[in-house]
PyMOL CGO cylinders between C-alpha atoms (Angstrom):
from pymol import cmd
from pymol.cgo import CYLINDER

trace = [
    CYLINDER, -7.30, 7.34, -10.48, -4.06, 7.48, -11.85, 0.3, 1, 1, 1, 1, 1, 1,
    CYLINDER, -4.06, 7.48, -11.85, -3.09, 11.69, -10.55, 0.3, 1, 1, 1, 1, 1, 1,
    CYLINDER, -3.09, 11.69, -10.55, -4.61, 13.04, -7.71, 0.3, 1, 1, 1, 1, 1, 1,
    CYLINDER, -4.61, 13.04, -7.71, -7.63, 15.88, -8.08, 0.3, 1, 1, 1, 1, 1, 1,
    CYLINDER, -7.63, 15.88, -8.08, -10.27, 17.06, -6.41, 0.3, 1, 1, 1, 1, 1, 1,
    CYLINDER, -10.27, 17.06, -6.41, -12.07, 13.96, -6.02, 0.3, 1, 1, 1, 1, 1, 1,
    CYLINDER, -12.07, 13.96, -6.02, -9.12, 11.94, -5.74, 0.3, 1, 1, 1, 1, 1, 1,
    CYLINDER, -9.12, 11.94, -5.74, -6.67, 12.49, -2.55, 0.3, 1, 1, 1, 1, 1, 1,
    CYLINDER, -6.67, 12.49, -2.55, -2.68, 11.55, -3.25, 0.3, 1, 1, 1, 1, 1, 1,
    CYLINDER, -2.68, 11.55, -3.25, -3.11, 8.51, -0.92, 0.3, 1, 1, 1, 1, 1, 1,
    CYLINDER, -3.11, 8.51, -0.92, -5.54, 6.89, -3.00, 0.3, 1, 1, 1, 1, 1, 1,
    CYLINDER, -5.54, 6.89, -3.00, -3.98, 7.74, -6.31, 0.3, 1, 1, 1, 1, 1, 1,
    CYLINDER, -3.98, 7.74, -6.31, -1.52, 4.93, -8.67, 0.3, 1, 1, 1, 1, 1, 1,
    CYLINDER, -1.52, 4.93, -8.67, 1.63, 7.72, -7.89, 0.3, 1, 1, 1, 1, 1, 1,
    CYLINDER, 1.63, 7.72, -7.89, 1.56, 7.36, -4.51, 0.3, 1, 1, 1, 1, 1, 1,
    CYLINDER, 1.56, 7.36, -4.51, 0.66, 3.39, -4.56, 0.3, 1, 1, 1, 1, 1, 1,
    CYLINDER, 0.66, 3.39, -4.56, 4.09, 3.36, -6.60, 0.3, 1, 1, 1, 1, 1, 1,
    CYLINDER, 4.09, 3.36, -6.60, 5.74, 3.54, -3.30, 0.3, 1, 1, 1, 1, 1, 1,
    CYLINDER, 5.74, 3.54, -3.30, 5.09, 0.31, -1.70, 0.3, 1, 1, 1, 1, 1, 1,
    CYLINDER, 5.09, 0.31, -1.70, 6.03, -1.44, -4.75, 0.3, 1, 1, 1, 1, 1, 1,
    CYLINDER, 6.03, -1.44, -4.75, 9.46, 0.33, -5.74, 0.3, 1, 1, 1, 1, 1, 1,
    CYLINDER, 9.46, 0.33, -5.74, 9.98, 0.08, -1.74, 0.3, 1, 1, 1, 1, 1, 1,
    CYLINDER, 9.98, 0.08, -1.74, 10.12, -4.08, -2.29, 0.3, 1, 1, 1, 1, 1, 1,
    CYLINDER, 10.12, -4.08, -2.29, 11.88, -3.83, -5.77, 0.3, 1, 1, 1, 1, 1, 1,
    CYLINDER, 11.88, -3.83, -5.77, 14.63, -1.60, -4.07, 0.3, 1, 1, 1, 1, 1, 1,
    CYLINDER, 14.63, -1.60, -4.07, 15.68, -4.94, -1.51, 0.3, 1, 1, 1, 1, 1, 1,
    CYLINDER, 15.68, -4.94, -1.51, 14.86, -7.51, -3.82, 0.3, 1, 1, 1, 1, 1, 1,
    CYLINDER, 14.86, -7.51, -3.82, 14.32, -8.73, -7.54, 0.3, 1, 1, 1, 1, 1, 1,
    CYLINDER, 14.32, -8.73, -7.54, 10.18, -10.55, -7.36, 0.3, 1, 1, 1, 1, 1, 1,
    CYLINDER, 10.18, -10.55, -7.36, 8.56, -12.79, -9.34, 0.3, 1, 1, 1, 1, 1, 1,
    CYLINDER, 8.56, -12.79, -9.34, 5.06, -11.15, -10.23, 0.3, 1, 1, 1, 1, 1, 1,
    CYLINDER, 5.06, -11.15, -10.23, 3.36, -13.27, -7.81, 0.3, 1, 1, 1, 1, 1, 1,
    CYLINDER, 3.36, -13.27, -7.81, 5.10, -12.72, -4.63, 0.3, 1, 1, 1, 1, 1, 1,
    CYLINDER, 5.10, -12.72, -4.63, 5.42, -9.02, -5.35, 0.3, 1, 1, 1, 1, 1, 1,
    CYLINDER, 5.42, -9.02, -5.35, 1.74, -8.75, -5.46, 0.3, 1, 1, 1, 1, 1, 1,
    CYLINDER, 1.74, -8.75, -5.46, 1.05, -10.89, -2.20, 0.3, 1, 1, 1, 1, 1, 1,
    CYLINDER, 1.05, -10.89, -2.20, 3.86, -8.79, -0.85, 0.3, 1, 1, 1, 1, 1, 1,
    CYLINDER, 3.86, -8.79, -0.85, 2.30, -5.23, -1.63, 0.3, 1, 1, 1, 1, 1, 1,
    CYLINDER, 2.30, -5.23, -1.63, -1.50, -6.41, -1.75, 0.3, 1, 1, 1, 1, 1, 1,
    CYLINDER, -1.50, -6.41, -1.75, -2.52, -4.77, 1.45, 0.3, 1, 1, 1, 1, 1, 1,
    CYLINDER, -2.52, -4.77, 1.45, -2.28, -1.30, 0.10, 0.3, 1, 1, 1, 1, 1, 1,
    CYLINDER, -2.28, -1.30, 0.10, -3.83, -1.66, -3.17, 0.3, 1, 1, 1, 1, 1, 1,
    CYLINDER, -3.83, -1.66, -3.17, -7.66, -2.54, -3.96, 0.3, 1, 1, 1, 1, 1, 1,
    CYLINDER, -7.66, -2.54, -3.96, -7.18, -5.36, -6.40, 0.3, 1, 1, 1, 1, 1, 1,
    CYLINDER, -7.18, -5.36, -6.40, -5.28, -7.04, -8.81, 0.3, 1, 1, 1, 1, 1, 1,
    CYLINDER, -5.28, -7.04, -8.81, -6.58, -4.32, -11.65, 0.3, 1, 1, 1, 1, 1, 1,
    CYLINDER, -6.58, -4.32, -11.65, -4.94, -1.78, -9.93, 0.3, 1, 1, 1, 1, 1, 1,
    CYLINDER, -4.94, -1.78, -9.93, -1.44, -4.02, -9.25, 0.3, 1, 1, 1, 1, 1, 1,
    CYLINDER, -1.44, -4.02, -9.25, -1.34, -3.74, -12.71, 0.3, 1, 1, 1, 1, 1, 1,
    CYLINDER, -1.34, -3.74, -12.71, -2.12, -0.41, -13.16, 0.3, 1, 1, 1, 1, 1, 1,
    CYLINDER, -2.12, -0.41, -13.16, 0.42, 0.62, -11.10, 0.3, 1, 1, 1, 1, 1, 1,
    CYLINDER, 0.42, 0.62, -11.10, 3.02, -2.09, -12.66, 0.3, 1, 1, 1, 1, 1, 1,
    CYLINDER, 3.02, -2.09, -12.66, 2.24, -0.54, -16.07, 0.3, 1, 1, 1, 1, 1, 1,
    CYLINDER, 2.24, -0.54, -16.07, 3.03, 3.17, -15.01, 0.3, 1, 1, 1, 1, 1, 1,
    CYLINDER, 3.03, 3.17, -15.01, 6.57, 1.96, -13.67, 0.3, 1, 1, 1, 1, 1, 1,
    CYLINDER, 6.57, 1.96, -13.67, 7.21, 0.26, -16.60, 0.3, 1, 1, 1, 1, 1, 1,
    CYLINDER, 7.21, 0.26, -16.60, 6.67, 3.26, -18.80, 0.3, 1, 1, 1, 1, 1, 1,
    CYLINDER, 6.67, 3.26, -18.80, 8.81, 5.77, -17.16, 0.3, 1, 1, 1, 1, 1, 1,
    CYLINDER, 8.81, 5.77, -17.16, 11.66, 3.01, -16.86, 0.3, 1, 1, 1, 1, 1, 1,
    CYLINDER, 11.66, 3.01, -16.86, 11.68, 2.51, -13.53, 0.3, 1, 1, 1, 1, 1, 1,
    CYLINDER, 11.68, 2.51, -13.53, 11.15, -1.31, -13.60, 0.3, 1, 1, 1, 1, 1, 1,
    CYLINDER, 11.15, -1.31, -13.60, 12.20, -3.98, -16.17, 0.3, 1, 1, 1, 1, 1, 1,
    CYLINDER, 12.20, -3.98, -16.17, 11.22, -7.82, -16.26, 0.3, 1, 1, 1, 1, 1, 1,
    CYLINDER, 11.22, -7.82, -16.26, 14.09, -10.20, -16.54, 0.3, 1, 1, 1, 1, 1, 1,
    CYLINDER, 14.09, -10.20, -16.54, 12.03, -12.86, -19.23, 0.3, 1, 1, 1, 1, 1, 1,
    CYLINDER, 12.03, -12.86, -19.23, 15.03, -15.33, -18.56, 0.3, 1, 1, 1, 1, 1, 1,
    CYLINDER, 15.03, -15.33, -18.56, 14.60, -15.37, -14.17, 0.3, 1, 1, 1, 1, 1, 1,
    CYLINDER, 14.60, -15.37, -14.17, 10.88, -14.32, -14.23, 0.3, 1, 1, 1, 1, 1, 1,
    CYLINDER, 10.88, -14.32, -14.23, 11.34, -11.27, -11.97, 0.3, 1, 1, 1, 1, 1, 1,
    CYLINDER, 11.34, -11.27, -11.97, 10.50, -7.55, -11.76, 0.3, 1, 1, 1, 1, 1, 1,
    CYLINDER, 10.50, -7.55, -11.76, 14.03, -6.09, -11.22, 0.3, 1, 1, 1, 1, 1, 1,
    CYLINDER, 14.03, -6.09, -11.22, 14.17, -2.09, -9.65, 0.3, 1, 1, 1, 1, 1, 1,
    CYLINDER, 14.17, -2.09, -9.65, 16.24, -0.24, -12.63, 0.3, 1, 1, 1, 1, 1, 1,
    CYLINDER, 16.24, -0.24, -12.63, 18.89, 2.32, -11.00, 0.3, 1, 1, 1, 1, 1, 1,
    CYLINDER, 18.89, 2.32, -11.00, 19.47, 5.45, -12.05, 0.3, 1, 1, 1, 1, 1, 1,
    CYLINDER, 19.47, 5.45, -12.05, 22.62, 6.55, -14.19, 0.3, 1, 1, 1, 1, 1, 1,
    CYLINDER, 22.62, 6.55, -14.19, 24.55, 8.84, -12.45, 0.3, 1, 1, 1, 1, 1, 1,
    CYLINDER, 24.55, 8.84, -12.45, 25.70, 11.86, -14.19, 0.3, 1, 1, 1, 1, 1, 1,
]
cmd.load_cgo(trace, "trace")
């Protein structure tokens, strides 16, 4: 579910669902809630919001600001 295979296309897998989320943290900081009604429509449920939420997370791509609430898109350091 998470990489694509055989049995899996890329469309359907968490990497390319990663998109549609990093595409709404890129404009704006979201609260957890509104990010998920805003990118709802191309994932299957909440399990896989998550999911997906989780993976960003670990390869530092998203933080969550505990004092506003909100997902916040981390930039890259350029070299």
């Amino acid at each position: 579910m998470i990489l694509p295979n055989k049995l899996i296309p890329f469309k359907d897998s968490i990497l390319a669902k990663m998109v549609y989320i990093l595409n709404v943290l890129v404009v704006n900081d979201e609260s957890v809630e509104i990010l998920f009604e805003k990118t709802k429509q191309y994932l299957e449920d909440i399990n896989q919001f998550i999911l997906v939420l989780d993976v960003l997370f670990a390869l530092e791509k998203i933080e969550f600001d505990q004092e506003l609430k909100v997902i916040r898109y981390v930039k890259a350091d350029p070299l």
